[in-house]
Structures are given as C-alpha cells and as structure tokens.
C-alpha positions in Angstrom: 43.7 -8.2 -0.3 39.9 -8.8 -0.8 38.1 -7.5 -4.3 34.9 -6.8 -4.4 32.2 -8.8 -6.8 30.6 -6.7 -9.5 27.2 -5.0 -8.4 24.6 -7.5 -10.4 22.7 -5.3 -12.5 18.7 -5.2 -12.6 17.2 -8.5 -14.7 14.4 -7.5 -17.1 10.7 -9.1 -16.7 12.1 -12.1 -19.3 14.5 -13.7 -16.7 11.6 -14.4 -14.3 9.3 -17.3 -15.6 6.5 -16.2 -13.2 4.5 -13.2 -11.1 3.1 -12.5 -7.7 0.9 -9.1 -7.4 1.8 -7.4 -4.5 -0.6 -4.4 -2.3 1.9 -2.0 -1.0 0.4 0.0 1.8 0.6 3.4 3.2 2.3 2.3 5.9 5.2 0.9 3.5 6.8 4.0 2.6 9.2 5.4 5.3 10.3 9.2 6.0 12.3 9.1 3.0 8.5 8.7 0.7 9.9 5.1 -0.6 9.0 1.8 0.5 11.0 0.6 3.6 14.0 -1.7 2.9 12.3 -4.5 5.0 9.3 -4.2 2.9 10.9 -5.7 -0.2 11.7 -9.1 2.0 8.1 -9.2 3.5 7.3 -9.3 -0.2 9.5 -11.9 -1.7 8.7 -14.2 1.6 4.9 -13.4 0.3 5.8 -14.1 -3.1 7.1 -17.5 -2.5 4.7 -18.5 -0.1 1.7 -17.8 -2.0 3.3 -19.6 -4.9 4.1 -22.5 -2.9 0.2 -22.6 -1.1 -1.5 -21.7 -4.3 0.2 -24.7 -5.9 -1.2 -27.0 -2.8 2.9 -27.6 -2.0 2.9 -26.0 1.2 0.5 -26.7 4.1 1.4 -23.2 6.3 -1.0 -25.1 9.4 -1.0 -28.8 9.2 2.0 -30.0 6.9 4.8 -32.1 8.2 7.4 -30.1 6.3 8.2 -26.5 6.3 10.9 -24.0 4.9 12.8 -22.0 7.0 15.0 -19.2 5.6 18.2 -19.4 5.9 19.9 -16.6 3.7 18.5 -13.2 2.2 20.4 -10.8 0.0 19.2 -7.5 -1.9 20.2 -5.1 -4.2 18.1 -1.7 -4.6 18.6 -0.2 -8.5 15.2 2.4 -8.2 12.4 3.3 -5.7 9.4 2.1 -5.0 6.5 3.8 -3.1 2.9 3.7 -2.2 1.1 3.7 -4.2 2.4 1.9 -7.2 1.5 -1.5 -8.2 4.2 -4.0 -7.8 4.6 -7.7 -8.9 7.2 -9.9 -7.9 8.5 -12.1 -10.5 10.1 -15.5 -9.3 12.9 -17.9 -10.4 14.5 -20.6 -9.1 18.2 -20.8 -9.0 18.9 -23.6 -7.4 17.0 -26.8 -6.5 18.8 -28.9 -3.8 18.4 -32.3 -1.7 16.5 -30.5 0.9 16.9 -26.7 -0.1 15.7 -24.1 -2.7 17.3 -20.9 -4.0 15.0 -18.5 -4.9 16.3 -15.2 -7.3 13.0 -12.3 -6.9 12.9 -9.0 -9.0 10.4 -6.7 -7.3 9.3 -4.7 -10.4 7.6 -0.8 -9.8 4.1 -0.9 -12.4 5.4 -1.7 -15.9 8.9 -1.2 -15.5 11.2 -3.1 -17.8 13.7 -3.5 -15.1 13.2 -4.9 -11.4 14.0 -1.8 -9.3 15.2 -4.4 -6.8 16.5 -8.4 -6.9 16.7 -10.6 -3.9 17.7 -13.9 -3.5 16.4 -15.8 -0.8 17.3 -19.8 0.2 14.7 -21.8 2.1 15.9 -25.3 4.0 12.9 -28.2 4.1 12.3 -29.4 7.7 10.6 -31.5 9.4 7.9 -29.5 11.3 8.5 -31.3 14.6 12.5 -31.6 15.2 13.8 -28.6 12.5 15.9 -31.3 10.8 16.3 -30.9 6.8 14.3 -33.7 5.0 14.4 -34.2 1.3 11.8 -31.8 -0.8 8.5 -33.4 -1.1 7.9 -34.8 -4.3 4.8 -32.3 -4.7 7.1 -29.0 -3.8 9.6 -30.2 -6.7 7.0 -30.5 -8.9 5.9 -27.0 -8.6 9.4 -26.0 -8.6 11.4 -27.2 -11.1 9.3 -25.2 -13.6 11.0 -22.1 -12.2 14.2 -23.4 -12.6 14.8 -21.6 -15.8 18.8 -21.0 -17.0 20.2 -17.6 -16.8 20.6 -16.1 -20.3 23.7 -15.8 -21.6 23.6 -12.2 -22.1 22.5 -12.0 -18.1 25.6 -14.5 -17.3 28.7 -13.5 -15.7 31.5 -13.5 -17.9 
C-alpha cells in the first residue's frame, strides 16, 4: 500500500533569497482566462537563466558547459493571468558535484504567498559530448548564495 506525501503548501516571499520580473503576455492565458500550466515552467527556466547570464555564470552561445534539465515538478495553490505582474523568486535547494536543485515560487503582484512552487534540477555538461562535468567554479559562486536553509516553521515535521 502506497501513501501519498502531504501537498507542500505555498512558501511566503521570505523563503526565496532572490527575484526575477517576469512579462506575462496575452497569449499566456488559456480558455480557462488563467496563465497556461506550461507557462509557469517557461518562466522558472527564464528565471534561472537570466540569473545565471546576468551573473556572467552561463555563456547560452560560446560556453563549454551547459545545464540540461533533468526534472520539473509544480504545484498550483492560486491563478495567475494576463495581465498581472509576476516575479519569480529563486532558491537553491541543493548544490551537487555536477547538479543544482532549484525551488521557484511564481508570485501573482504583491501576494504574500507564491500562487505556484516548482522545483527544477539542472545537470552541468559538457557542451560537446552531454557528459556531467563538475560546476564551474564561477556558477558555484553565484549559487551558493541561494542556498539558503528552509525555516523551521516551513520544514516537514
């Protein structure tokens, strides 16, 4: 007999140590007048990237390494539509050999409370043969601000 973990419930602004902005678009809302599910992973993938390039840790055209995405999870709490104003806020969970876990709240305007959290796990390869290389100096550096504890009020019990 299987049980079934607890549904996580939505973090507050305070268990993310850092924002992306994010545009939603006209074309993100579906039939049902909210933003698309897929739309919420285009925007943590943005999230993380633009982190990750703004830093000068990732080279999206010329670097040797790249992260490939490996695993993506998310749990919808409220609705988000066009046109709110969004952010993104970003922690790292885990900070491997050759792999990060990210944990992403998409947050609707000022809300308190993400109205979604994704996790997302990106593998460091080598550009040329896909193999997992160990995280470039620079791209821990950037990183292991991020990798802030969970509160204990936040942590399973």
């Amino acid at each position: 007999m299987s049980t079934t973990p607890p549904r996580p419930q939505a973090p507050p602004r305070s268990h993310f140590p850092l924002f992306q902005p994010i545009t939603t678009r006209w074309m993100d809302n579906d039939v049902y007048g909210h933003l698309n599910n897929v739309v919420y992973y285009s925007c943590f993938d943005t999230a993380v990237n633009r982190t990750l390039i703004e830093a000068g840790a990732l080279d999206i055209h010329g670097g040797e390494v790249i992260g490939l995405v490996v695993h993506t999870q998310c749990h919808y709490f409220e609705s988000v539509g066009f046109p709110q104003a969004v952010q993104v806020g970003l922690r790292v969970a885990r900070l491997g050999g050759s792999s990060v876990s990210y944990e992403l709240g998409l947050f609707a305007d000022d809300a308190p409370l993400c109205a979604a959290l994704g996790s997302f796990v990106h593998v460091y390869v080598d550009r040329a043969t896909r193999r997992p290389v160990p995280l470039p100096e620079k791209l821990r550096a950037v990183l292991a601000p991020l990798c802030l504890p969970t509160p204990a009020a936040e942590s399973p019990a």
